[in-house]
C-alpha positions in Angstrom: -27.4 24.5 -16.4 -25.8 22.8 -13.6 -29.1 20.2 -13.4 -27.3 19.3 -17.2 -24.1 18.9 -16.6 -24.8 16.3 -13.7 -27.3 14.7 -16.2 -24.6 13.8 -18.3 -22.6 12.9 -15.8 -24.6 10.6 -14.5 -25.8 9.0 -17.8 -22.4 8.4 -18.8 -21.6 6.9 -16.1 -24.5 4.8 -15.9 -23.7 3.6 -19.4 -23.3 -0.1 -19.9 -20.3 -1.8 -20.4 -19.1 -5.6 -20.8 -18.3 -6.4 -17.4 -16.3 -9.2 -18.1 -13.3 -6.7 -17.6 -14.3 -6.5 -13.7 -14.6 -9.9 -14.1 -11.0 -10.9 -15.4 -9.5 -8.4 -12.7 -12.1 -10.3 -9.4 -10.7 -13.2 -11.1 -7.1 -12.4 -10.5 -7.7 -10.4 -7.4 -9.2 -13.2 -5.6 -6.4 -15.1 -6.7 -3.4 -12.8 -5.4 -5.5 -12.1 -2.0 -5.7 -16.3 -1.2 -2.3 -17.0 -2.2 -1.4 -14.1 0.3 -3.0 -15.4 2.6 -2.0 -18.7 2.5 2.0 -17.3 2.3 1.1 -16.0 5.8 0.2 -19.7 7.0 3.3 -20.9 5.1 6.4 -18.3 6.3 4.4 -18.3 10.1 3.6 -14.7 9.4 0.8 -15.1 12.0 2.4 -15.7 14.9 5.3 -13.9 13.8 3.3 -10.3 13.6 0.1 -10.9 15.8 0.0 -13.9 17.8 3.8 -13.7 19.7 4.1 -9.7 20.0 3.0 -9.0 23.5 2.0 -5.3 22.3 1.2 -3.7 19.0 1.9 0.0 17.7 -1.7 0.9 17.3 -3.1 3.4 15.0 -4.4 6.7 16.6 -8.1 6.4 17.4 -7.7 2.6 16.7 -6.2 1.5 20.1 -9.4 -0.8 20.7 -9.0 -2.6 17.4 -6.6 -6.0 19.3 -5.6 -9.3 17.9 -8.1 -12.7 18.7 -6.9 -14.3 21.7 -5.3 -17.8 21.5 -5.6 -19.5 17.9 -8.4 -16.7 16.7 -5.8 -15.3 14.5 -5.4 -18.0 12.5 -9.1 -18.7 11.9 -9.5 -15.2 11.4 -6.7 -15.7 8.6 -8.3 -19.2 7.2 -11.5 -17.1 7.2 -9.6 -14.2 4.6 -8.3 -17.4 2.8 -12.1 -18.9 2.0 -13.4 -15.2 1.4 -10.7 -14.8 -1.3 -11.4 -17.9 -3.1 -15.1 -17.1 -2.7 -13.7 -13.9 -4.6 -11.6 -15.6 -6.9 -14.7 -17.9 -8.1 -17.2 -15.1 -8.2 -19.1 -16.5 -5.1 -21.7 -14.2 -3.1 -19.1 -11.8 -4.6 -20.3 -8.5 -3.0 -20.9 -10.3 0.3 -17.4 -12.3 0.3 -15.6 -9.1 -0.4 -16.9 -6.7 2.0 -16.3 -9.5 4.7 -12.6 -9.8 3.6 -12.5 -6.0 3.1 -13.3 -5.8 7.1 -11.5 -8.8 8.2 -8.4 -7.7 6.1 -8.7 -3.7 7.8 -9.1 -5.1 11.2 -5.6 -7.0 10.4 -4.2 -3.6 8.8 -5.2 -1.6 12.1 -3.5 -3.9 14.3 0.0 -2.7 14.4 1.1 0.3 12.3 4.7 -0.6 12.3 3.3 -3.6 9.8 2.2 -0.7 7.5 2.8 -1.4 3.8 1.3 0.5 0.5 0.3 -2.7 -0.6 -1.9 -3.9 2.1 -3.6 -0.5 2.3 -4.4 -1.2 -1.1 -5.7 -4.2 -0.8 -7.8 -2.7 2.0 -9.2 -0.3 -0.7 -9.4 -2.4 -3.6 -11.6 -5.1 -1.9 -13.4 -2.6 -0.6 -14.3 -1.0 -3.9 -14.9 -4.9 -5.3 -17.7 -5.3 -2.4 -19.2 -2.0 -4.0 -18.7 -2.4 -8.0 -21.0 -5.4 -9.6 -18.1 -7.6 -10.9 -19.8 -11.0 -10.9 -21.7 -9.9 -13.0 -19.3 -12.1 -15.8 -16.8 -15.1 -15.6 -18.9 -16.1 -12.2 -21.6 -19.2 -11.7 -24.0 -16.7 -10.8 -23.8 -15.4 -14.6 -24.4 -18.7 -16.1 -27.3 -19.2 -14.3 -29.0 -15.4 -14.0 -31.9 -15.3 -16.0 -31.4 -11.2 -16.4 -30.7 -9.8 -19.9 -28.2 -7.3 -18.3 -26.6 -9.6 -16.0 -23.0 -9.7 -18.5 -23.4 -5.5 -18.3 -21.9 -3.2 -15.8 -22.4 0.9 -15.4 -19.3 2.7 -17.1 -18.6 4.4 -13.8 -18.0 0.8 -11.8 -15.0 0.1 -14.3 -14.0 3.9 -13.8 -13.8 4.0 -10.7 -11.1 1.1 -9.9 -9.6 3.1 -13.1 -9.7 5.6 -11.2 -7.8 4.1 -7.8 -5.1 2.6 -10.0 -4.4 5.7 -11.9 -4.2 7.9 -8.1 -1.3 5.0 -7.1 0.7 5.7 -10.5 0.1 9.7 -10.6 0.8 10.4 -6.8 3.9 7.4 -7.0 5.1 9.5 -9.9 4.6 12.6 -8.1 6.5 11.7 -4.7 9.6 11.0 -7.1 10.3 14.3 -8.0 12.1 15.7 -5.1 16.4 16.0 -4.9 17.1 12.6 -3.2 15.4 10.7 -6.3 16.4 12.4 -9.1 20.1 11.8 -7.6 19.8 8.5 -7.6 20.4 7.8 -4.1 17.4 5.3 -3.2 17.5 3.6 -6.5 21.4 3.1 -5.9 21.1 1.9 -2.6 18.2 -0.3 -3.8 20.2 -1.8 -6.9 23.1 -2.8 -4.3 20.7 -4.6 -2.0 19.0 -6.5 -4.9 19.4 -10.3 -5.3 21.7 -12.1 -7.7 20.8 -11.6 -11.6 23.1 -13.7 -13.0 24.6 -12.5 -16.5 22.5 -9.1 -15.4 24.6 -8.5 -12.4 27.6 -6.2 -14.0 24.7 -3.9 -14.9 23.5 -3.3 -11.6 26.6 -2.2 -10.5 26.9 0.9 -12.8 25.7 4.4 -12.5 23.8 4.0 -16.2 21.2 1.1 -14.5 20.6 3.7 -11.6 19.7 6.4 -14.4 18.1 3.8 -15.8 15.7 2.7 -13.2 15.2 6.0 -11.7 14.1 7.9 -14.2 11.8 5.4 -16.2 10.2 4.4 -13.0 9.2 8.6 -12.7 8.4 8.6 -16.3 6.7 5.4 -15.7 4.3 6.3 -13.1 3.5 9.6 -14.6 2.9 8.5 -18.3 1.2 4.8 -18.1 -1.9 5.9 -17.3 -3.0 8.2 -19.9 -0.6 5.6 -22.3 -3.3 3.0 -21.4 -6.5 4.7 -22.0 -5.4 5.7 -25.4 -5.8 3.1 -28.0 -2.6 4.2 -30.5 -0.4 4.1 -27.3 -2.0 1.2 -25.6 -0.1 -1.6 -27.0 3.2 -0.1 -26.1 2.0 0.8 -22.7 1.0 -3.0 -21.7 4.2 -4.0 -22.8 6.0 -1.5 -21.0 4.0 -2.7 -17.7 4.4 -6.1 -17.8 8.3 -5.5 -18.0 8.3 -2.8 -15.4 6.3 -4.9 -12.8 7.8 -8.0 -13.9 11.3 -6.8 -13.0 10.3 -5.3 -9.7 9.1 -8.6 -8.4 12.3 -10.1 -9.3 14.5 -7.3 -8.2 13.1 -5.9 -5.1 11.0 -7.7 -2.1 7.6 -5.4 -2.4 5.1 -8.1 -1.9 2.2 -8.9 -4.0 2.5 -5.4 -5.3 3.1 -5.8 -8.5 1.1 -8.5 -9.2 -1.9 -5.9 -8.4 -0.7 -3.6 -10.5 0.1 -6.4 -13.6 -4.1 -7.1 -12.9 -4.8 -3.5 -12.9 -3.6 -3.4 -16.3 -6.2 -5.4 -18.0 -8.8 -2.9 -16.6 -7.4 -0.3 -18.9 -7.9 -2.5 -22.0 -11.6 -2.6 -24.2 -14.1 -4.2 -21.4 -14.8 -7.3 -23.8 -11.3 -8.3 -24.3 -11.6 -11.7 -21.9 -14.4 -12.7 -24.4 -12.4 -11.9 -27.2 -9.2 -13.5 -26.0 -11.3 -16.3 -25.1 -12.8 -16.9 -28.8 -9.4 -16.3 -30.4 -8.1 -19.5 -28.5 -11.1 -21.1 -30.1 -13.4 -21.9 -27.5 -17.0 -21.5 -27.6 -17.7 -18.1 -25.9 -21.2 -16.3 -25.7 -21.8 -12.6 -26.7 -23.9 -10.9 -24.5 -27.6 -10.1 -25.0 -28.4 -6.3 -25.8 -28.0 -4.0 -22.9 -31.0 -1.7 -22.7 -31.1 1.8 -22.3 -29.2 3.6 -19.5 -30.6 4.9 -15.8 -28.4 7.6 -14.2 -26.8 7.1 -11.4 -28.5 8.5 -8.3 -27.0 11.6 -7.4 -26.4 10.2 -3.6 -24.1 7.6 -5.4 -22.1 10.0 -7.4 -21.9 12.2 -4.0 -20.1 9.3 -2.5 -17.9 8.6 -5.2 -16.6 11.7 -5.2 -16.0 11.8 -1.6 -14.2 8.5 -2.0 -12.0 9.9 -5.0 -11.4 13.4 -3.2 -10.0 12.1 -0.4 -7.7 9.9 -2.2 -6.5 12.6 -3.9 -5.9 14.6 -0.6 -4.1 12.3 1.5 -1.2 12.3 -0.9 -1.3 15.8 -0.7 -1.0 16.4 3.1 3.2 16.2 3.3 2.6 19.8 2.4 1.3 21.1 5.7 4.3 19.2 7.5 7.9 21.1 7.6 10.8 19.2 6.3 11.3 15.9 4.6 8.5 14.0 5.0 11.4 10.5 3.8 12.6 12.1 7.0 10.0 13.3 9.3 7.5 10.4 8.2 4.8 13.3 8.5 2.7 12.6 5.6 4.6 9.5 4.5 2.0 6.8 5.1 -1.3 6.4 2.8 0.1 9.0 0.0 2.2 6.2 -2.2 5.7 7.1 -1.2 7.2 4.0 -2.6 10.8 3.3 -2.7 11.8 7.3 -1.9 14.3 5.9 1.1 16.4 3.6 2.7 17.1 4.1 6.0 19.6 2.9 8.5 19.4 3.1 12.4 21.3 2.4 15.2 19.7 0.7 17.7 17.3 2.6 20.0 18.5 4.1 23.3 15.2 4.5 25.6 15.5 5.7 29.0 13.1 6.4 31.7 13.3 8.5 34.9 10.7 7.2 37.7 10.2 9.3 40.7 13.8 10.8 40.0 15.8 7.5 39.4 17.1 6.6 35.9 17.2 3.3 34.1 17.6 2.3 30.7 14.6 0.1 29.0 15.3 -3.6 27.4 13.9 -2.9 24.0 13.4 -6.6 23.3 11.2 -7.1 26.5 8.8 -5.3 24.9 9.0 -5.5 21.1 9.5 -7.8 18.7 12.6 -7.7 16.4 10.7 -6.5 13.4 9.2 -4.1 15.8 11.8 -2.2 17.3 13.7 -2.4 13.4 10.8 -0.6 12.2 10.0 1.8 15.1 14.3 2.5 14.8 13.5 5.2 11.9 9.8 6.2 12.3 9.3 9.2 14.6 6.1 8.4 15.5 6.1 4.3 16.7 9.3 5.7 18.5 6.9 8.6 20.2 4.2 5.9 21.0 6.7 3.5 22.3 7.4 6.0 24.9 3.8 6.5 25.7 3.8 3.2 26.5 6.8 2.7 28.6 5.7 5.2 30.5 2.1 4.0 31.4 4.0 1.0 32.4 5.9 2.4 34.6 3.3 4.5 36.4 1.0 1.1 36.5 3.5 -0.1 38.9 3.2 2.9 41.2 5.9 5.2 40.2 4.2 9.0 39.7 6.5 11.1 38.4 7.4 9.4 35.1 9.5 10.7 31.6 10.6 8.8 29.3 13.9 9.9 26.6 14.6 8.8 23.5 18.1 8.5 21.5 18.4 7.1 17.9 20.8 7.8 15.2 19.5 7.2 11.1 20.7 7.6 7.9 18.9 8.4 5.1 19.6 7.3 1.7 23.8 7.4 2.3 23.9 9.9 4.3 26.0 10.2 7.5 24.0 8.9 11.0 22.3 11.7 12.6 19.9 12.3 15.8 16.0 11.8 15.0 14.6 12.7 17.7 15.8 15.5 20.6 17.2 13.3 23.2 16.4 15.8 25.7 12.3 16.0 24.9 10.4 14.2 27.4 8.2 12.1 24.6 5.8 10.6 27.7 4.3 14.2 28.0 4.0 14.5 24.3 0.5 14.2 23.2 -0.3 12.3 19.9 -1.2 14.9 17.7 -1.5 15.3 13.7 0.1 18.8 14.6 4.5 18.7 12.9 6.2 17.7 16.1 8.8 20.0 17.0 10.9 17.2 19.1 11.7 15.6 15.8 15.0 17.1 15.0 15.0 18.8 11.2 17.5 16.9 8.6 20.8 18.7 8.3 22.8 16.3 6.7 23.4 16.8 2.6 23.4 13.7 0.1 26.6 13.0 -0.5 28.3 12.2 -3.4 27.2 9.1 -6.0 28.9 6.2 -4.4 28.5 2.0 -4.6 27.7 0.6 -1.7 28.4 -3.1 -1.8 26.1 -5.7 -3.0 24.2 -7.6 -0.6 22.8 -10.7 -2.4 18.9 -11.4 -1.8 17.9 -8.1 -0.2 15.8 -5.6 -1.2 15.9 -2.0 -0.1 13.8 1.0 0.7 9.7 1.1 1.0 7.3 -0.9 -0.7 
C-alpha cells in the first residue's frame, strides 16, 4: 500500500490550480526585492557593508566567498536590481530568479555579522520562485503562450511557498514561548525604543500595550496560519495580518520583512482571486481555458521537496542540542526565526593579544567597521572569529607564539551587564566547531523586575 499512498500524493499535488496566485505574489516579490535593492544604492549600504570594511566575518566553510574588487559591488547590486524587475514583470522568470537567488546568497555569505531573518528569506524565497512556475499568469509570456495550460500550475508549487511561510509563523511562534517573552521583557524594551506615534504614544508607555503586543504576536504566529487556510476564518485572519504587519513596519525597524509577509498573505487566499478582484473593478479579464487531466509528480521531485521542507523544519529545532539560552549563547539563534526574543547591550570589546610573551591591547576600529564591532559586541561566535583573525595577523608578521583574550560585558533584555565570554580562554587556539563552546560563560543573571526604560524616539529594538 505504500505504492498508493505516494500515488495520491503525487496526484494531488500535481493537481492544477490558477496560477495567477503565484503570479500576484512574483508580482509583489519582484517589487519588494528592486526597491531593496535600490534602498541600498540610496542609504550607501554598499560601501557601507562591503566595499569600505577591510575584512568580513565570514560564514564557516564560506571563507572563499569575498566581495568584487573596486566598483564590482555595485554592478553586482545594479545586476540584483534588473533581475528583480525582470521578476517583478514576469521576465525569463525562472532564469531571472535563480540568477538573483545566487547573486543575492553570495551577498548573504559575505559577512555574517550582516545576518538578518529577512535576507535569509529572501535567499529562500527566490530560490523557491526560480523552482515553482509562477509566470505562468500576470506575465507577457502568458499573453502570448499558445499552451492551453499555460494560466495552470501544480497544487504542490503554491503549497510549497505555503508551506515556507507557514514554517516562519509556526517556528516564530514557537521561539516565543520561553520566560524572557512571556514577561514581557523584549517587547518592553522594544516599545521604549519605538519612534514617535503621536496621539498613540501614552499607550506605549504602559504595561497593558506590552501584554498587548506580546502575547498577540505569540498567538499571532501560532494561529494565522491554520486561520488562513480555512475559509470561515479567513476573512478575519487577513485582516488581522494586514494590521499586525502594518504596525510592525511603522513601529519597529525590521526591513522589508513585513512587506513579505503582507505578500505571503495573498498566497493563502482561493488561487483565482487576482482574476476575480480584477473583474470586480470592471475590467475585462480572461478565464482560463480547461486544465486537462493531472500527471503526478515524479517521485525524484517530491524526494527533494521533502528534503527541502525537512530541513527547514530542523534547523529551528537545533537550539536543543546547545546548553543554555540560545538569546544568550547565539547557539542555534541564526536560521531558526528567532525574531525579536532580545535586546542586547554591550560594552565595548576589550581584545588583547600576547605575541611571543609581550602583551598589547588591539584597536578594534583598525580592523572593523562600526556596525561590525556593534554586532560582533554580543555574538559569541564573530567575537571567537575576530580572535582567529587577530591572531593570524599577528603571526603573519613573524611573531610564533601567539593568544589572543577576549573581555566583553552584555545585557540581555534589562538585565544587569555580565561577562560573555571567559576572559581567561585563549579564543586563537579555539577551533570553529558546531560543538557548545564551553568558553562562553553560562547566563546567571535573572530578569528583573517589569520596569520602563525611557523612550528613545526613532529606534527600534531587538532582532529582526
Amino acid at each position: 500500500m505504500p505504492g498508493t499512498w505516494r500515488a495520491r500524493l503525487a496526484t494531488r499535488l500535481a493537481a492544477p490550480v490558477d496560477g495567477a496566485s503565484i503570479g500576484a505574489f512574483r508580482i509583489a516579490f519582484g517589487a519588494i526585492l528592486l526597491f531593496e535593492v535600490l534602498d541600498y544604492f540610496r542609504r550607501g549600504w554598499i560601501a557601507r557593508y562591503w566595499i569600505d570594511p577591510g575584512w568580513h566575518f565570514a560564514y564557516w566553510g564560506f571563507e572563499w566567498v569575498r566581495p568584487w574588487p573596486g566598483s564590482g559591488m555595485l554592478w553586482h547590486f545594479a545586476a540584483l536590481a534588473a533581475l528583480a524587475a525582470c521578476i517583478a514583470l514576469g521576465l525569463a522568470t525562472r532564469a531571472a530568479a535563480a540568477l538573483f537567488c545566487a547573486g543575492f546568497t553570495y551577498v548573504f555569505l559575505i559577512d555574517q555579522a550582516r545576518y538578518m531573518n529577512h535576507l535569509y528569506l529572501v535567499c529562500l524565497l527566490s530560490g523557491l520562485v526560480a523552482i515553482v512556475p509562477s509566470g505562468r499568469a500576470l506575465s507577457p509570456g502568458a499573453l502570448w503562450r499558445r499552451d492551453e495550460r499555460s494560466p495552470w500550475v501544480p497544487a504542490g508549487a503554491l503549497h510549497l511557498l505555503r508551506a515556507q511561510f507557514a514554517i516562519v509563523y509556526v517556528f516564530g511562534g514557537l521561539a516565543k514561548l520561553n520566560p524572557d517573552w512571556i514577561s514581557g521583557a523584549p517587547m518592553r524594551m522594544a516599545l521604549a525604543g519605538a519612534p514617535p506615534l503621536g496621539p498613540l504614544e501614552p499607550l506605549l508607555a504602559t504595561e497593558w500595550a506590552v501584554r498587548f503586543f506580546g502575547f498577540g504576536g505569540l498567538a499571532f504566529d501560532l494561529l494565522i496560519v491554520p486561520a488562513l487556510l480555512w475559509k470561515p476564518t479567513r476573512p478575519w485572519a487577513v485582516a488581522a495580518s494586514v494590521t499586525f504587519h502594518l504596525s510592525n513596519a511603522r513601529m519597529f525597524r525590521i526591513g522589508i520583512f513585513p512587506w513579505l509577509m503582507l505578500a505571503a498573505t495573498t498566497l493563502f487566499l482561493e488561487p483565482d482571486w487576482p482574476r476575480r478582484a480584477i473583474a470586480r473593478l470592471g475590467l475585462p479579464v480572461r478565464p482560463p481555458r480547461a486544465s486537462g487531466a493531472a500527471e503526478p509528480a515524479p517521485d525524484w521531485l517530491l524526494a527533494v521537496l521533502a528534503l527541502t521542507l525537512a530541513v527547514q523544519v530542523l534547523l529551528p529545532l537545533r537550539h536543543f542540542l546547545y546548553p543554555g539560552d540560545p538569546s544568550w549563547t547565539e547557539e542555534g539563534h541564526r536560521f531558526a526565526w528567532r525574531m525579536k526574543l532580545h535586546v542586547k547591550q554591550a560594552t565595548r570589546p576589550r581584545f588583547e593579544i600576547v605575541a611571543d610573551g609581550r602583551r598589547f591591547d588591539v584597536d578594534v576600529d583598525a580592523h572593523l567597521g562600526r556596525w561590525q564591532s556593534l554586532r560582533m559586541a554580543t555574538r559569541p561566535h564573530l567575537i571567537h572569529q575576530f580572535c582567529r583573525h587577530l591572531a593570524e595577523a599577528v603571526r603573519a608578521r613573524g611573531a610564533t607564539q601567539v593568544q589572543c583574550f577576549a573581555d566583553v560585558r552584555v545585557a540581555l533584555n534589562g538585565r544587569r551587564l555580565r561577562p560573555l565570554v571567559d576572559p581567561r580562554v585563549d579564543l586563537a587556539a579555539e577551533p570553529r566547531s558546531w560543538l557548545p563552546a564551553a568558553w562562553i560563560l553560562p547566563l546567571d543573571e535573572p530578569l528583573p523586575p517589569p520596569w520602563r526604560p525611557p523612550r528613545r524616539p526613532g529606534r527600534g529594538g531587538g532582532e529582526g
